[in-house]
Structure formats: C-alpha cells, structure tokens
N, C-alpha and C positions, 0 to 999 in steps of 0.2 A: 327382407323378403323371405317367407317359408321356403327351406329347402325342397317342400313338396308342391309348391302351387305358385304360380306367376297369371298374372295377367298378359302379358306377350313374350313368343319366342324368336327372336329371332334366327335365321337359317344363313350360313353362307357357306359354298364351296370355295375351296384354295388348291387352286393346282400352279406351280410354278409364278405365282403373284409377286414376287420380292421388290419389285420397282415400283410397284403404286398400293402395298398392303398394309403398312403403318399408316396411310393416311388414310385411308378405309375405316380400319379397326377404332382410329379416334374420331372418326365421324359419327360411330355408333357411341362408343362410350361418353362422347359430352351431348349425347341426348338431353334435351332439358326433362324428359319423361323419363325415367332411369330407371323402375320397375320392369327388368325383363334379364330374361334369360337368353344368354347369344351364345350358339352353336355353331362352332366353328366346324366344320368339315376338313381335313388335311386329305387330298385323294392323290398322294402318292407324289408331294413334290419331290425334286430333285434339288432345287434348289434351297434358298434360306427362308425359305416360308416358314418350316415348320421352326426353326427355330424364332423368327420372328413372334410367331403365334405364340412359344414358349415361352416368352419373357412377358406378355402383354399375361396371359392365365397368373404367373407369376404375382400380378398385381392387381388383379380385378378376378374375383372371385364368381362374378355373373356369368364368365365364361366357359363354357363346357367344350371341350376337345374331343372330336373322333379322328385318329388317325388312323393310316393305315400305308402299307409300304406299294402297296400296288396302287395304277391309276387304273380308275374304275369307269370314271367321265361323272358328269357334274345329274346327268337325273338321277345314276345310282346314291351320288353323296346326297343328293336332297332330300330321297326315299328315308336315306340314313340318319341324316339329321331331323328326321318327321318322326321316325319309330321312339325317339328320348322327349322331344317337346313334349313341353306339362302347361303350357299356353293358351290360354281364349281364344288369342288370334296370332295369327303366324303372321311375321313380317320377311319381305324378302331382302336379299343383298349381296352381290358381290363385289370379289375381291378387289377390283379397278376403280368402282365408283365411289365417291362421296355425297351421303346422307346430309342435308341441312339439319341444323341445329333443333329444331321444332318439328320437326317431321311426323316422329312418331306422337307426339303432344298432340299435332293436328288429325292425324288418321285415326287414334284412340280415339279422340272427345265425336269427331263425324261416326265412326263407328256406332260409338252409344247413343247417339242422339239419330242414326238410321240403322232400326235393329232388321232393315229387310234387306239391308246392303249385304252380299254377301264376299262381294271382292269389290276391295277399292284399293283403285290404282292413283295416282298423279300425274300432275303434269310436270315434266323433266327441262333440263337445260342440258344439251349436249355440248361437250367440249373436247381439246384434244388434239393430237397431233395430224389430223387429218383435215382433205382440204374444206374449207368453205363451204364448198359446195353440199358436200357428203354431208356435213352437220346440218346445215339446214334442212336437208330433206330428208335427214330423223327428227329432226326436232318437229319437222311440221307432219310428219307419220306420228309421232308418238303422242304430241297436244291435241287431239281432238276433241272436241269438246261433246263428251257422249251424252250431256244434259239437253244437248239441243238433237241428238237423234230418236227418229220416232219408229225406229229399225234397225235392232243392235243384229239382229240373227244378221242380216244383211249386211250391216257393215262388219263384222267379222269376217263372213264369207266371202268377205272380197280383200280382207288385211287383217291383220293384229293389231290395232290401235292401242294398244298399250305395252309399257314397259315393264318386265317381268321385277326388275332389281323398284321398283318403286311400289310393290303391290302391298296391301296389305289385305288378309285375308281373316276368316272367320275358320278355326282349326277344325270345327266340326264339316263345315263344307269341302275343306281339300281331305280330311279323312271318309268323309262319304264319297267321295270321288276315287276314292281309293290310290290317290296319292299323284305324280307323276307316272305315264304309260312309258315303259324303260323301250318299248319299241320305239318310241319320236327322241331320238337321240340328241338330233340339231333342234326341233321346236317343239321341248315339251312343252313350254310354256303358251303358246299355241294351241295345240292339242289339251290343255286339261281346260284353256279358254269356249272353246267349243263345248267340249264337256259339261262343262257349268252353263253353259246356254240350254243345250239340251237339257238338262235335268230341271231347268226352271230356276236354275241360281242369279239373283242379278246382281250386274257388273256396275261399279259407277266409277267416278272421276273427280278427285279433288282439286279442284279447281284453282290453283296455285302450285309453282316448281318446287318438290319437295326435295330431287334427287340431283344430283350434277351426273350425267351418264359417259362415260369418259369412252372416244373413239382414238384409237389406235394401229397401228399396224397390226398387232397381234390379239386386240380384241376379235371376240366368239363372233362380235355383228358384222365387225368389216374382211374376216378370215371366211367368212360363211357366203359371201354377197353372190359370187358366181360358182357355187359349190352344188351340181346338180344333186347330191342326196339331200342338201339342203330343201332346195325345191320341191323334191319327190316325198318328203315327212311333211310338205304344208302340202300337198293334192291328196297322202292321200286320209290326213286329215276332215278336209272337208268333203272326200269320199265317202268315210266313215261315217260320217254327220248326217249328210243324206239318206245315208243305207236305211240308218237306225229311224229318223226320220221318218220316213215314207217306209218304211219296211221292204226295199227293194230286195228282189233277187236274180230273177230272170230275166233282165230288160232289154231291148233291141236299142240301141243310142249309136250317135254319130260324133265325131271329134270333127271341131271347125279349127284347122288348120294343121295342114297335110306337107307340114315340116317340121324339127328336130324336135318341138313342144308339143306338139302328135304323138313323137313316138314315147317322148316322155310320159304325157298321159295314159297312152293305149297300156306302159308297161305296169299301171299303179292302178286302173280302172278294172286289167287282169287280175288283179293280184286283189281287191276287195268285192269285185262282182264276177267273181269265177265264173260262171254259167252263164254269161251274157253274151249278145252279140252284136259286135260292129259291124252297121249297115254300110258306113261309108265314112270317109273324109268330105269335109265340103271346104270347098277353096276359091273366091273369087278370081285369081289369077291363075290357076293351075286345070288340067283336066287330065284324063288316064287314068291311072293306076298310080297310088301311095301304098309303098309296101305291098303289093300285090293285093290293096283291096282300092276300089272305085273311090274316084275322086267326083262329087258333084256340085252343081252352083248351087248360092244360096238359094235362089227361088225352086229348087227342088224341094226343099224342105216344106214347102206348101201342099205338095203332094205325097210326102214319105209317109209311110205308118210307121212313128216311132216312140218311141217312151222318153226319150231323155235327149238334152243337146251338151256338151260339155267344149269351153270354148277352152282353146288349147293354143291361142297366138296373144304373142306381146301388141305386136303392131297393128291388130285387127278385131283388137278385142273390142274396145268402142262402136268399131261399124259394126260388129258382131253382135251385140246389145242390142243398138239402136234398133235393127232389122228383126230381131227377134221377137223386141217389146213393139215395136210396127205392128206384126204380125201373129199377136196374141199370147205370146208365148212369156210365159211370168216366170221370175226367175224366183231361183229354188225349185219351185213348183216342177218347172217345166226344164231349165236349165240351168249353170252353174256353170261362175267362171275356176280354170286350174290356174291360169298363166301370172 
C-alpha cells in the first residue's frame, strides 16, 4: 500500500477497552480486504489498552496510533483520528465489537457499484452479557430494513436506525459535514445522521450482519439507556433539524405532556428556539397549571393559533400522533416527536 494513499481508513476510539480489545483489533486485521489504513485512537486509558495496541502496531504496519495522556471522550478522538485519514471512505469501529471477516469486502464492492450511497450502514447481531430481552430490542432498532422505507427524514426523526460501529462512509461526505458536532457528546452519531439528511446525503443499508455489536454492562448503549443528557443530545438534535429546516425562529408551540419529558423538552426547545413562546401544555389527564404555564386538552388544539406541536410523553405518544394526523396536522411539517 502507498504510504500516501489508501482506499479505506479505518477509525476507532480506545479508552479503557483491555477486556474485549485484542478481539477487536483481530477482527479488523483478518479482513479478507486488507488495503486500509486503521487508526487507532488511545484517549487516555488507564488501563492495558495502550499497551495492548503497542504490541499489535509492533506487527502490522497499517496501523497508525494517536495517543494521548488525557481522556478527551470518543467525538474528540474521532475528530482526531479524521484530521490523519488519507481514505476514500472511512469505516467505523470500536473497541468492544467484533467485525465479520468479509465486512469491509462487502461495503467496498456496494460502495462502488452505488456511487450515490453516501453512508452505508449494516445489519448487526448483538450479543453479550446482557439480558434477552435488551438484545433483541437493539437487534430489531438497529435491522431495519431502510430499502423498504419510503421516509428516511421520518424515520430518523423518530430513532437512529442504524449502528454507528457498522457504518461505512464516503470521506468526502463526513469531511463536508465537517466531521462529528463535539457539542452531542452521547449521540454524535445521531446528530451527524440528521445532518447528512439535511444536506441531501443518502443513507442505505446492507442487507446482511456485517458487525457482532457486543452489550455489556459498561458498554456506551446500555451505560447511556436512562441517562437524561443522553436524551436531551437526541431532542435537541432533531430541534436543530427542524430549525434549519423550516428556518424557524420566532414560533408560538405547545409541549403535549405536562410531566418530567415536558420539562425536559421546555429546557432544550429554550435553548435552540430562544425567542419562542410556550402557549401551553396539553394533557389528557391533567388540567391547571404545569410549571406555572396552562395545561389544556387535546381538542383545544383545534382552536389554538399556534406554529408547532412538540410531543414530549413516552406513554402518550401514539394517542398523541393518532389525534394529531386526525386532525390535519403532518408531522414534521406541523409537529415532531422528542420522547
């Protein structure tokens, strides 16, 4: 391989990995595609990572090493391992999961033969020390099969159907994106997803488990699952989306549900539409005062003059929908789920 030119780079961060990161590191390197260039990120273990990594560089020369004594967190390391890629397309990966043998074989050859794909993801097997239960409902969040939707803006806008450690990408599209936004800490990958909707980037899906995505106690997905700043980087991701969107600024809107995912909302709809204002909560079961602003039912909304609805309950979000699309109201357009 020219020291100055590769056909793929791959990126992974390692922060404290030492339990699951030689099996990693050989998932990549018995690629049956072996033209690439893998950048390892070290962001400040404490543990035997970095030594781990040092023996592997030791003996496979494709690997390039950033280390660094401090933990920086995993969008800064990607940022960093983006700024040295010399790649066509960028492959993602970390430290916990295991790459199938043919992986990058199959995302290269789909790549060139769909030069309008601009991110293509797979379909995963999750595995791991967690229950049953949890696994399957990544496995069937993360499979979706985007060939058969005829509304990706929409299905983003309501989840992340794809798995970041599985993606592979066209380098020129995540450098025109200008990389990961180091503000969405927990879901960059999220937020540069949207992104690349908005810009008119398309998403697809290879249609076979490329990745084994390993759940754990201490993995990012199941350490994250009831972690409200979690929550608060996917609202107000698709807050952004709309903004930019519709060019919103000044808008009058209502939050539908006038408990703790209200106030979650209210504090992240503040903070991207500064100069708005909240007419009300609407809450089928509730009436008064939420937070000292008016609570009303849904069929008020038939008579409100308002700009925007923004649905802010787990357990209410469906009736929330239904009533909305009832009553003309098109989502995106008119409204958008946070919850």
């Amino acid at each position: 391989m020219n020291k100055n030119q590769c056909e793929l780079s791959v990126v992974m961060p390692v922060y404290n990995s030492e339990k699951y990161l030689s099996e990693s590191i050989e998932s990549i390197l018995k690629q049956t595609y072996s033209e690439f260039e893998f950048i390892i990120v070290n962001d400040g273990s404490t543990d035997k990572s970095l030594d781990i990594i040092n023996d592997y560089v030791s003996k496979d020369n494709r690997i390039k090493l950033i280390s660094r004594t401090e933990n920086k967190g995993m969008v800064y390391s990607l940022n960093e391992g983006l700024t040295i890629a010399k790649g066509k397309y960028l492959a993602r990966m970390d430290a916990d999961d295991i790459s199938l043998e043919k992986r990058f074989e199959k995302q290269i050859n789909y790549m060139k033969k769909n030069d309008d794909v601009d991110i293509l993801a797979s379909k995963v097997e999750v595995f791991g020390d967690v229950d049953e239960e949890k696994k399957i409902a990544h496995a069937r969040w993360y499979n979706v099969d985007l060939h058969k939707c005829n509304d990706i803006e929409k299905l983003f806008l309501e989840n992340c159907y794809i798995a970041h450690p599985s993606v592979m990408m066209k380098m020129s599209t995540i450098r025109q994106l200008k990389g990961y936004d180091l503000r969405y800490k927990r879901n960059e990958d999220y937020n540069l997803w949207l992104r690349a909707i908005s810009n008119g980037y398309k998403i697809s899906m290879y249609n076979e488990k490329l990745i084994m995505i390993r759940m754990h106690s201490d993995s990012k997905i199941n350490r994250d699952k009831d972690n409200y700043e979690n929550i608060k980087d996917i609202i107000k991701s698709r807050l952004s989306y709309i903004k930019e969107k519709f060019k919103f600024e000044n808008i009058n809107y209502v939050i539908w549900g006038a408990s703790n995912g209200g106030n979650i909302a209210l504090e992240k709809i503040e903070e991207v539409f500064c100069n708005s204002t909240l007419i009300g909560y609407i809450d089928k079961f509730k009436v008064g005062k939420f937070q000292n602003v008016d609570i009303y039912s849904p069929d008020a909304l038939k008579k409100m003059n308002i700009d925007y609805v923004f649905i802010a309950t787990v357990p209410g979000c469906k009736e929330a929908k239904e009533f909305l699309n009832k009553n003309n109201f098109v989502y995106v357009k008119d409204y958008l789920i946070l919850c």
